[in-house]
N, C-alpha and C positions, 0 to 999 in steps of 0.2 A: 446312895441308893440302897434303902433296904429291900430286902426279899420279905415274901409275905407267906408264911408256912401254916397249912389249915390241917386242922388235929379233927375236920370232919372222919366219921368213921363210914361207909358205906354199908346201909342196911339196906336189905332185900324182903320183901313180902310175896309169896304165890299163895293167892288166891282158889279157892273154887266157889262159882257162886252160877246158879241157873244153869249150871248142867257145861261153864264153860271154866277155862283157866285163865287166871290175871295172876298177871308180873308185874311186880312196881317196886323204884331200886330208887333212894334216895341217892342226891345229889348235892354238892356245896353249893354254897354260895356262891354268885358271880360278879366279878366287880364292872362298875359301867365302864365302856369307852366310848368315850363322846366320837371321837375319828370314824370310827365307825358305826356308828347311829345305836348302838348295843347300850338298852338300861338293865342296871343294877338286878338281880336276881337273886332273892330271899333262898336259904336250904328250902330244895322241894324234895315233896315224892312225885314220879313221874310211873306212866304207864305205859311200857314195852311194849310195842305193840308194831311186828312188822317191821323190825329194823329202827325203829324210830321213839322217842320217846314223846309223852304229850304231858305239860305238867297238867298235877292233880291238887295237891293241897301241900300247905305247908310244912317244911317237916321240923318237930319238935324233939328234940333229944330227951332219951326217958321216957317218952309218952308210952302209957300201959297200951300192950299190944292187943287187948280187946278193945277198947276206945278209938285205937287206929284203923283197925282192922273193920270197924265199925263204919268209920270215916271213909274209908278207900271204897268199902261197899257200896255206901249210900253214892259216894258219886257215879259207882259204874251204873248204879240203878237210874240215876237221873241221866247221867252222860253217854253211856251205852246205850241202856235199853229205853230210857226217854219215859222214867216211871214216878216223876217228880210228884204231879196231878194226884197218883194213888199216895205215893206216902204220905203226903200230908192232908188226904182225908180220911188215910189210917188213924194220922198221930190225933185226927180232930174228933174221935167216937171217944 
């Protein structure tokens, strides 16, 4: 029986975006078990929110903290505030 030892590092990001505060704390990897109906789980970043965590996108080690930070936005603006519609008739002028 080996043990299986993860050299993930936990990173944390807070946010201010539209006047509110976002927390979002990467997470390892999770292996499946089948006994338990539980798949597999890529490293995410996930967003704290009330005790609970909701994934958000995947997390890349290294990735430059403007480009993530970018990332994490764009989704609260779709997932939060439900702003998808506008960005991409932003990105299309």
């Amino acid at each position: 029986m080996s043990a299986f030892v993860s050299s993930h590092k936990v990173e944390q990001r807070r946010l201010s975006h539209r006047g509110r505060e976002f927390h979002f704390v990467s997470y390892d990897a999770q292996i499946a078990n089948e006994r338990r109906g539980v798949e597999a789980v890529p490293p995410m970043w996930y967003l704290m929110i009330e005790g609970k965590r909701r994934p958000v996108l995947p997390h890349v080690p290294g990735q430059e903290l403007v480009e993530l930070d970018e990332a994490l936005l764009r989704w609260v603006d779709e997932q939060v505030f439900g702003s998808k519609a506008v960005l991409l008739q932003r990105q299309r002028k």
